[in-house]
PyMOL commands that place a pseudoatom at each C-alpha (Angstrom):
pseudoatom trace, name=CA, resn=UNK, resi=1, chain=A, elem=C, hetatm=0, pos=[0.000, 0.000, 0.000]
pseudoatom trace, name=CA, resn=UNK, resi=2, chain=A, elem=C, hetatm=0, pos=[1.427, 3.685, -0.560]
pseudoatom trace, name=CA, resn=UNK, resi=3, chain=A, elem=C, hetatm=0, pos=[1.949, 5.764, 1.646]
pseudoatom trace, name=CA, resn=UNK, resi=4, chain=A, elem=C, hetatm=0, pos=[-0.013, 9.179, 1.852]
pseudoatom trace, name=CA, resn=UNK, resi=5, chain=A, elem=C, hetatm=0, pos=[0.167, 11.323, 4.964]
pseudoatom trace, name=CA, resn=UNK, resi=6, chain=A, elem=C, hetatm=0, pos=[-2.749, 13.710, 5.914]
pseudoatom trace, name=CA, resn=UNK, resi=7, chain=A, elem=C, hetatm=0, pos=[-2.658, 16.647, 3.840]
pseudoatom trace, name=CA, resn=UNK, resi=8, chain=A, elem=C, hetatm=0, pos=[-4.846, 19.728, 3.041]
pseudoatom trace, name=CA, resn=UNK, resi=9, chain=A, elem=C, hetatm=0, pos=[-4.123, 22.152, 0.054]
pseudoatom trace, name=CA, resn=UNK, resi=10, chain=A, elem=C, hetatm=0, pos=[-4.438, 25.740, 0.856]
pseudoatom trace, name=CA, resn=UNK, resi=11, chain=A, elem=C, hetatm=0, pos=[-4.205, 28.493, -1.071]
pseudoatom trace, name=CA, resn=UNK, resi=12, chain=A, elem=C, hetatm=0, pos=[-1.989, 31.408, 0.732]
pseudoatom trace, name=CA, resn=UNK, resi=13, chain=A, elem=C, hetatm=0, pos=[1.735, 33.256, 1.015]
pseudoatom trace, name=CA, resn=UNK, resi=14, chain=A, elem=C, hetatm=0, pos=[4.355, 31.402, 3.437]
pseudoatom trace, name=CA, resn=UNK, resi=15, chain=A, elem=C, hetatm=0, pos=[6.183, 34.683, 4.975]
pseudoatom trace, name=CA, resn=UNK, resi=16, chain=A, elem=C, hetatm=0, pos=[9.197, 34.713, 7.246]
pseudoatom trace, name=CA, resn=UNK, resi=17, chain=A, elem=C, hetatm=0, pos=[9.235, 37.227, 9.874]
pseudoatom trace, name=CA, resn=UNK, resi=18, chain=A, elem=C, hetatm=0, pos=[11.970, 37.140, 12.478]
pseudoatom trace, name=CA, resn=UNK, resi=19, chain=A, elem=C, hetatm=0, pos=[12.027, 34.001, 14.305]
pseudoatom trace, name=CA, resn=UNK, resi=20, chain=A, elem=C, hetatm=0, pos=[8.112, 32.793, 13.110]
pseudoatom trace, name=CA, resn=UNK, resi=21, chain=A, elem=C, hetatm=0, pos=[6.845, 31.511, 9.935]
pseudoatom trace, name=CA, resn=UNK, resi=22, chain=A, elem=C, hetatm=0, pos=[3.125, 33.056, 9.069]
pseudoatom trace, name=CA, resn=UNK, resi=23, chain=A, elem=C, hetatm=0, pos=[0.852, 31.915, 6.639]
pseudoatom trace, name=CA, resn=UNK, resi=24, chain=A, elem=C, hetatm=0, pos=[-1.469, 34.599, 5.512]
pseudoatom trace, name=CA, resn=UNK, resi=25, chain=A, elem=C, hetatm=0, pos=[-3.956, 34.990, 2.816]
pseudoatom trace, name=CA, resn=UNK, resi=26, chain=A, elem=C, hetatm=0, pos=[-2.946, 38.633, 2.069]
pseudoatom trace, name=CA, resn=UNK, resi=27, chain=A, elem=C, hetatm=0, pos=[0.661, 40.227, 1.648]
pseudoatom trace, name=CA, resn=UNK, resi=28, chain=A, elem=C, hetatm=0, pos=[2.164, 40.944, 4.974]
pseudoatom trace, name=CA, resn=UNK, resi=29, chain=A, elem=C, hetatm=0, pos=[3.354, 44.363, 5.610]
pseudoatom trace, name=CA, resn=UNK, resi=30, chain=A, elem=C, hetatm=0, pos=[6.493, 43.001, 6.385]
pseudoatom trace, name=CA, resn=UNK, resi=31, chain=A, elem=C, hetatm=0, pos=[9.035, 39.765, 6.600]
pseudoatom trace, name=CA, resn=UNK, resi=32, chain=A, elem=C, hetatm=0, pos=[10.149, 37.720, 3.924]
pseudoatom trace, name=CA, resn=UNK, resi=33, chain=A, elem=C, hetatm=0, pos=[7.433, 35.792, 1.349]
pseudoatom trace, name=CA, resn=UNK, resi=34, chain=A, elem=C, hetatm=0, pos=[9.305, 32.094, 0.948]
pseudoatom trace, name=CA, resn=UNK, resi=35, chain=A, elem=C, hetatm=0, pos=[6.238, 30.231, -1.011]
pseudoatom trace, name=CA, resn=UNK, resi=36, chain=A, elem=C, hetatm=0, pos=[2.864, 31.333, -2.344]
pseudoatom trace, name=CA, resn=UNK, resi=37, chain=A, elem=C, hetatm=0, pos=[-0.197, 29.919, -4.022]
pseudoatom trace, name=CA, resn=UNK, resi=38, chain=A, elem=C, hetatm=0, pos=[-1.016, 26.481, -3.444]
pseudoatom trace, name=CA, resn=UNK, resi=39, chain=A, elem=C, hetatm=0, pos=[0.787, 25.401, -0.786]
pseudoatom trace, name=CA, resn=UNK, resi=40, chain=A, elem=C, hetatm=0, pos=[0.254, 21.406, 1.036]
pseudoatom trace, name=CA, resn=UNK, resi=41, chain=A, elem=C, hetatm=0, pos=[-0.288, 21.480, 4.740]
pseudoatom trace, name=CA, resn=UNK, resi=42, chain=A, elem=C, hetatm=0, pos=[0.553, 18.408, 7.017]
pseudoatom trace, name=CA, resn=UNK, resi=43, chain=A, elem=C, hetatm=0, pos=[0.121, 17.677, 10.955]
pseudoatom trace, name=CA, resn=UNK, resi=44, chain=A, elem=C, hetatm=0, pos=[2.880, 16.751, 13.292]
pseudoatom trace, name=CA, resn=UNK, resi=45, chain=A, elem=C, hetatm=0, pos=[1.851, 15.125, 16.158]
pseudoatom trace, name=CA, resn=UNK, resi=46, chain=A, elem=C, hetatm=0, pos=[3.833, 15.181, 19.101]
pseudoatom trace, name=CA, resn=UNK, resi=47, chain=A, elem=C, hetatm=0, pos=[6.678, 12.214, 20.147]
pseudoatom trace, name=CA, resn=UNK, resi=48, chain=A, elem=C, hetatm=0, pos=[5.558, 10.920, 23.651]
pseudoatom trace, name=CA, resn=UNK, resi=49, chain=A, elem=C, hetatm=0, pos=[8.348, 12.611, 26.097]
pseudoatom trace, name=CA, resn=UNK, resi=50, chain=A, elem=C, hetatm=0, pos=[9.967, 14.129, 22.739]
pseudoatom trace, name=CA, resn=UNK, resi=51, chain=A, elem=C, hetatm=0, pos=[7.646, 17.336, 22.874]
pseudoatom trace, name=CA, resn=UNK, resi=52, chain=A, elem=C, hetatm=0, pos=[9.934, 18.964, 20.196]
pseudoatom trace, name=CA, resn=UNK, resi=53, chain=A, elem=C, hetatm=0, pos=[9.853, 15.920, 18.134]
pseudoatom trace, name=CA, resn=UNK, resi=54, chain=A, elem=C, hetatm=0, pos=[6.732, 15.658, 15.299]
pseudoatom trace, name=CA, resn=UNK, resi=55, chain=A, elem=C, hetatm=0, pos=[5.439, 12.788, 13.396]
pseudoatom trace, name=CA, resn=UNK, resi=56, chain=A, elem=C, hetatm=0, pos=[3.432, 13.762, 10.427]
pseudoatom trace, name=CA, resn=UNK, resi=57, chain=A, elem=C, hetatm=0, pos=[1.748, 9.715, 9.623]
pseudoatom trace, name=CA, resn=UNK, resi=58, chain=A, elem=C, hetatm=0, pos=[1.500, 8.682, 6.569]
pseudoatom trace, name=CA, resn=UNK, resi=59, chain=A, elem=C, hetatm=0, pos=[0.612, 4.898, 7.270]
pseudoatom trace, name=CA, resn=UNK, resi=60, chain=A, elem=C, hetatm=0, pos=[-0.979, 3.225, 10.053]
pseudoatom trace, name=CA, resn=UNK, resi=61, chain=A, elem=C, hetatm=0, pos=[-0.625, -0.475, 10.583]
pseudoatom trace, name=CA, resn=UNK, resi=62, chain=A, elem=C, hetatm=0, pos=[-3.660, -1.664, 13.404]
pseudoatom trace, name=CA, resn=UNK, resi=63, chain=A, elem=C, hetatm=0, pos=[-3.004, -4.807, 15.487]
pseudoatom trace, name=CA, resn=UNK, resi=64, chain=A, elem=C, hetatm=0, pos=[-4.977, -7.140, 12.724]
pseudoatom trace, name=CA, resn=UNK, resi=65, chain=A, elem=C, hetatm=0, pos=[-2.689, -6.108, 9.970]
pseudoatom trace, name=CA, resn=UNK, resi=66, chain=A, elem=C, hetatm=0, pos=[-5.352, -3.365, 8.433]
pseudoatom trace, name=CA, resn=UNK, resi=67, chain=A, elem=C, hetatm=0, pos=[-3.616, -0.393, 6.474]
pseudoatom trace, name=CA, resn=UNK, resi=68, chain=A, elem=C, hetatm=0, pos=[-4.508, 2.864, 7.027]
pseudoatom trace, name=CA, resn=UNK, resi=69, chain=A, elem=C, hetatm=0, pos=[-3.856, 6.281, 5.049]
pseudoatom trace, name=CA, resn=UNK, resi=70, chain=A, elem=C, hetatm=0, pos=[-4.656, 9.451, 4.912]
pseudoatom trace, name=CA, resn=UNK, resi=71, chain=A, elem=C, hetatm=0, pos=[-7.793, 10.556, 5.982]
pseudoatom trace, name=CA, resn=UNK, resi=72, chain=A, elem=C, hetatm=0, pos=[-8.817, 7.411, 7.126]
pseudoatom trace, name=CA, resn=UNK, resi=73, chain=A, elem=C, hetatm=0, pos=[-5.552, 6.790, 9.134]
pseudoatom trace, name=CA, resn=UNK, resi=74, chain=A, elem=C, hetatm=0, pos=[-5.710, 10.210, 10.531]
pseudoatom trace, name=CA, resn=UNK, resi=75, chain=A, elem=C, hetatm=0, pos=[-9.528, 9.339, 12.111]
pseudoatom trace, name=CA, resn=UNK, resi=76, chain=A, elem=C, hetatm=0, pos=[-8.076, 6.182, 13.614]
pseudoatom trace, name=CA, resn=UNK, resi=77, chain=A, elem=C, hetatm=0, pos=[-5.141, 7.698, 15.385]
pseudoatom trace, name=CA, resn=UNK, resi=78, chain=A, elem=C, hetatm=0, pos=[-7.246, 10.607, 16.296]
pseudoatom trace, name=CA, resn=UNK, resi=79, chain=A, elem=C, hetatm=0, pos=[-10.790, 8.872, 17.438]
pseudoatom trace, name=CA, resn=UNK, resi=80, chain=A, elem=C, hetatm=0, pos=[-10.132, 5.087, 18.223]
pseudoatom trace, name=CA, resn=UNK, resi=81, chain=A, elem=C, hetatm=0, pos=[-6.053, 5.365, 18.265]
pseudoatom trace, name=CA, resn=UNK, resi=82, chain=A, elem=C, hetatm=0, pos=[-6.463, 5.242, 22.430]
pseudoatom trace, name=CA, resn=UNK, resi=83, chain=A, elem=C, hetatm=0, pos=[-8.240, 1.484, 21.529]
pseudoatom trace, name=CA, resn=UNK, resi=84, chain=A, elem=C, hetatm=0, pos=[-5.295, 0.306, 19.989]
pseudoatom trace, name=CA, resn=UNK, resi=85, chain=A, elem=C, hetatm=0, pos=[-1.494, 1.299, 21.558]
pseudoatom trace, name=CA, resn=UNK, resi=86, chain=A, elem=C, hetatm=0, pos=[0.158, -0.905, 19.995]
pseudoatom trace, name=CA, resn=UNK, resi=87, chain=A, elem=C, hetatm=0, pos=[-0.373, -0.220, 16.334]
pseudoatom trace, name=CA, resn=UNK, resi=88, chain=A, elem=C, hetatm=0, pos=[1.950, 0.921, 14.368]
pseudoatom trace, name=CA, resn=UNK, resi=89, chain=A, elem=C, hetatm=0, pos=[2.615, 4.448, 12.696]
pseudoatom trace, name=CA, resn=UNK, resi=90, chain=A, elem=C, hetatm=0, pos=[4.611, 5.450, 9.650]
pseudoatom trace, name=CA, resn=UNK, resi=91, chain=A, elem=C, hetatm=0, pos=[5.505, 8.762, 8.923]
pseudoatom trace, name=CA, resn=UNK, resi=92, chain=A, elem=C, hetatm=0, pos=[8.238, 11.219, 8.750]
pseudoatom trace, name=CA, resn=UNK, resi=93, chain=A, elem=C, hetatm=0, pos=[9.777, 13.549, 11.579]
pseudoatom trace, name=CA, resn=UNK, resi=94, chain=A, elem=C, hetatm=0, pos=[10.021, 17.177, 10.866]
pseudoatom trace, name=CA, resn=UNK, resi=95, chain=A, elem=C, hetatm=0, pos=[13.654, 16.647, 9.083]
pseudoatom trace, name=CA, resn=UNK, resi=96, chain=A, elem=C, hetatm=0, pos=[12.076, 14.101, 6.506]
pseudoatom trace, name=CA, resn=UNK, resi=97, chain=A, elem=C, hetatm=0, pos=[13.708, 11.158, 7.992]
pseudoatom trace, name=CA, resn=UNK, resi=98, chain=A, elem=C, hetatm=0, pos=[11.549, 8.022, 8.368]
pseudoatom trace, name=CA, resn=UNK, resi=99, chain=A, elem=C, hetatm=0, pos=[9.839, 6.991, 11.844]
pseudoatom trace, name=CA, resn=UNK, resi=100, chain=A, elem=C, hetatm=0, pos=[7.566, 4.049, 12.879]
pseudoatom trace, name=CA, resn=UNK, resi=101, chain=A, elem=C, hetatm=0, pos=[6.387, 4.221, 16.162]
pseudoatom trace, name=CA, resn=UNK, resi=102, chain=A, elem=C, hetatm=0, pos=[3.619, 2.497, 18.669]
pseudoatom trace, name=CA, resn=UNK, resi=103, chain=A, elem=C, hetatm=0, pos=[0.752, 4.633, 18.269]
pseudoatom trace, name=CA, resn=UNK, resi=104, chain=A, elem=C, hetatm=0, pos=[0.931, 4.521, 22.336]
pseudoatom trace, name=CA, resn=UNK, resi=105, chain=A, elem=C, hetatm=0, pos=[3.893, 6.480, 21.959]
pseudoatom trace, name=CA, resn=UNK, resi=106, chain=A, elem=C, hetatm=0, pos=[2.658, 9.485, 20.423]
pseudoatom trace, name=CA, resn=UNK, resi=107, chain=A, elem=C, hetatm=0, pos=[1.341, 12.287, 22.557]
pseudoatom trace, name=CA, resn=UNK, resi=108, chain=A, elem=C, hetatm=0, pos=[-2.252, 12.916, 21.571]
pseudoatom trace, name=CA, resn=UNK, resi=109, chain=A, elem=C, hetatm=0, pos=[-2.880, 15.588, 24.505]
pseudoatom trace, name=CA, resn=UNK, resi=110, chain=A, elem=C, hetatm=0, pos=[-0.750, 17.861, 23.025]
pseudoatom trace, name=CA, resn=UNK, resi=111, chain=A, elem=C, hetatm=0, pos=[-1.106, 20.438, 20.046]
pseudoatom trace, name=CA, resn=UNK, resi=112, chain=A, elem=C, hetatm=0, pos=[-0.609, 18.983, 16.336]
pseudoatom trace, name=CA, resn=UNK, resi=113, chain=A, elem=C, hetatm=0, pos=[1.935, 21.151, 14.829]
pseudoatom trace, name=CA, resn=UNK, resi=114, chain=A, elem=C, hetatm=0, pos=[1.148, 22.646, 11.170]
pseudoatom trace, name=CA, resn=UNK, resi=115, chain=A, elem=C, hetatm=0, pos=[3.745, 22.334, 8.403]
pseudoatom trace, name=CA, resn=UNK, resi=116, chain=A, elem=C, hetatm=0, pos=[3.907, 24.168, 4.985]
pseudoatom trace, name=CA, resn=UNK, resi=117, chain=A, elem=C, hetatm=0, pos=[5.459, 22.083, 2.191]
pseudoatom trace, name=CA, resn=UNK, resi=118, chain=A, elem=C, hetatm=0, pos=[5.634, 23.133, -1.651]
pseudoatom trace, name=CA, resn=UNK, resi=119, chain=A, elem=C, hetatm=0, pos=[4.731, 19.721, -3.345]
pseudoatom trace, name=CA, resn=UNK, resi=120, chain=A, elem=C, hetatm=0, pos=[2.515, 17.207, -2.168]
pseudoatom trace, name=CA, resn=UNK, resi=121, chain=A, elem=C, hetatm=0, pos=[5.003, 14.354, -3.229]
pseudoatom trace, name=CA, resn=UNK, resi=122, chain=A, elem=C, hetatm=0, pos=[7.951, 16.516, -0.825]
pseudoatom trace, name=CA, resn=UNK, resi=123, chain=A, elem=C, hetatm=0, pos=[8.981, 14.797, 1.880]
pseudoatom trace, name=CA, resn=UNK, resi=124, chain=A, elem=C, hetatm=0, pos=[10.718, 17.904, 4.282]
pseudoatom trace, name=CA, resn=UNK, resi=125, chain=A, elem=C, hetatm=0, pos=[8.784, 20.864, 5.188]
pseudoatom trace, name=CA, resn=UNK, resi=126, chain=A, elem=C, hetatm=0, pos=[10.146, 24.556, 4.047]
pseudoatom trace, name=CA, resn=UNK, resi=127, chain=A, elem=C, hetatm=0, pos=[8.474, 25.713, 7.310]
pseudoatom trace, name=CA, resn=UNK, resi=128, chain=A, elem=C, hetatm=0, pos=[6.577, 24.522, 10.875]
pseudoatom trace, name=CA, resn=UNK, resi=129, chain=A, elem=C, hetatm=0, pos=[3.452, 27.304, 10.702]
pseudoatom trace, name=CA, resn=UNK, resi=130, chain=A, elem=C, hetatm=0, pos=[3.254, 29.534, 14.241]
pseudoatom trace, name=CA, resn=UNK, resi=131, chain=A, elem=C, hetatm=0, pos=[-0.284, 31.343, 13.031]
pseudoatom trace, name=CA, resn=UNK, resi=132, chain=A, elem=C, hetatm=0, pos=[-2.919, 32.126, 10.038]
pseudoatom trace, name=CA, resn=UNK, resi=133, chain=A, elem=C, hetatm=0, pos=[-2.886, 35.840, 9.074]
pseudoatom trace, name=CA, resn=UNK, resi=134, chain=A, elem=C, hetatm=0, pos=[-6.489, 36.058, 7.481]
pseudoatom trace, name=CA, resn=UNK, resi=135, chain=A, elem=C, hetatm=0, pos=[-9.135, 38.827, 6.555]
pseudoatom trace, name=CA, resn=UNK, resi=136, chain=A, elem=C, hetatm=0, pos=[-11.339, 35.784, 5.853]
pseudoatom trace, name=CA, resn=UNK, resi=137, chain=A, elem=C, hetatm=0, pos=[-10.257, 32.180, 7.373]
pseudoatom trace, name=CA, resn=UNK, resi=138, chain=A, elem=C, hetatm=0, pos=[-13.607, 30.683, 6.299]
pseudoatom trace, name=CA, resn=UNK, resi=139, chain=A, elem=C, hetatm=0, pos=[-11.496, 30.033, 3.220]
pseudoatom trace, name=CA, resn=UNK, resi=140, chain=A, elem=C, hetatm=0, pos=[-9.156, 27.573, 4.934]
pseudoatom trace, name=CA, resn=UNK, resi=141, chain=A, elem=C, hetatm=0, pos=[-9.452, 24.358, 5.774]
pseudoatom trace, name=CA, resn=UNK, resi=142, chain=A, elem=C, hetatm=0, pos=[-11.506, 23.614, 9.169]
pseudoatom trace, name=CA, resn=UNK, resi=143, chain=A, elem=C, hetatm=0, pos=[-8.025, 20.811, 10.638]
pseudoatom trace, name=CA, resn=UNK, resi=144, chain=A, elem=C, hetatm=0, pos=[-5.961, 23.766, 10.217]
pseudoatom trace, name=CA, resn=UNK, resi=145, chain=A, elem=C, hetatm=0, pos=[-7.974, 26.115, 12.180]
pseudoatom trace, name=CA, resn=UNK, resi=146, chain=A, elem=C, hetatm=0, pos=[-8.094, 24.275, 14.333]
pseudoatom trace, name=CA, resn=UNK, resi=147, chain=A, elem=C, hetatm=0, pos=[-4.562, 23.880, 14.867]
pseudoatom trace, name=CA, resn=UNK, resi=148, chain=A, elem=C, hetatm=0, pos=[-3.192, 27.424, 14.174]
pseudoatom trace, name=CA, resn=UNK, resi=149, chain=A, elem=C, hetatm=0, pos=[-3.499, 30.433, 16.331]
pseudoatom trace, name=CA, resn=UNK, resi=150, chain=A, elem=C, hetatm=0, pos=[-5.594, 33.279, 13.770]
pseudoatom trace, name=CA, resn=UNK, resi=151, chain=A, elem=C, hetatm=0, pos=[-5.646, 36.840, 13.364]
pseudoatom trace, name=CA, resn=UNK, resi=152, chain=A, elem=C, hetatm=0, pos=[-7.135, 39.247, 11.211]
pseudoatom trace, name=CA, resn=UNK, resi=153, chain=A, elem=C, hetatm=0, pos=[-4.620, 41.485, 10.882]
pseudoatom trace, name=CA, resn=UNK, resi=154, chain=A, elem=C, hetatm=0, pos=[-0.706, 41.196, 12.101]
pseudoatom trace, name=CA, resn=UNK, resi=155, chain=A, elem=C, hetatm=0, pos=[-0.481, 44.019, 14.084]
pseudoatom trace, name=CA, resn=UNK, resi=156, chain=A, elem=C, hetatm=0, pos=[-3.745, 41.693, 16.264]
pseudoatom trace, name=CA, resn=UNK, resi=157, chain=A, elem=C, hetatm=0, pos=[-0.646, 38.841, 15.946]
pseudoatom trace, name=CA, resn=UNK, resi=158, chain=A, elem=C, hetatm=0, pos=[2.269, 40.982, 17.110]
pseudoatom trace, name=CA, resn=UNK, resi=159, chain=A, elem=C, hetatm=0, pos=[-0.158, 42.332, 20.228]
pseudoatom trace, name=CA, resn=UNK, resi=160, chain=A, elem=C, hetatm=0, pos=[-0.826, 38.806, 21.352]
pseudoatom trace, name=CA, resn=UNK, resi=161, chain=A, elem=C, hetatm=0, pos=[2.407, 37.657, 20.910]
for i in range(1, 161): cmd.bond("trace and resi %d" % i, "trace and resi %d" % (i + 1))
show_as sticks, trace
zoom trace
């Protein structure tokens, strides 16, 4: 079976300003643009005891020997995945390097990170997301807003931050 991590296209500019990476459907007043257009999103979950360690799954194998991807593998880590610790998960950590864990070993209480690749077929990132800059973030997928801090505006971003 191939492998095919959870992804969601979105349409927006990758900017890099200072030390955070924003993605924002309008042009920033400031930092650095790195990617715009259609850009592939993908969700890290968090290494048990490894907080700064991500896995973004791309295959799930459950106790019986059923394969899971994509969306489907991304409901059964996230709904049933407490039912069944010991399957196992494919994916890749944040550096593209390969990982299979125990699904018991990833950390489900903690926030998904939110990463910004070019090409749905890349393996490495160009950037882990800190927040959604949109006038209108009806436009963007529902997972990612619910991952991402959002603001209207940056100056709102800059206050809260």
């Amino acid at each position: 079976m191939q492998r095919l991590p959870i992804s969601d296209k979105v349409r927006g500019l990758l900017t890099r300003l200072d030390d955070s990476w924003l993605l924002a459907d309008h042009a920033l007043d400031r930092g650095r643009v790195v990617a715009g257009g259609e850009l592939i999103v993908r969700y890290g979950i968090s290494i048990l005891g490894k907080p700064q360690d991500r896995l973004v799954p791309d295959l799930v194998v459950a106790d019986r020997g059923e394969m899971l991807v994509g969306e489907s593998a991304w409901h059964f880590i996230t709904e049933r995945g407490h039912l069944f610790p010991r399957a196992d998960v494919c994916g890749r950590l944040a550096d593209g390097t390969d990982e299979m864990l125990f699904l018991k070993q990833l950390d489900l209480a903690l926030p998904c990170a939110v990463y910004a690749y070019a090409d749905s077929a890349d393996c490495k990132p160009l950037a882990r997301i800190d927040a959604l800059i949109a006038h209108d973030a009806s436009a963007f997928p529902k997972r990612l807003l619910e991952h991402l801090p959002q603001c209207s505006r940056l100056a709102d971003w800059r206050a809260d931050g």
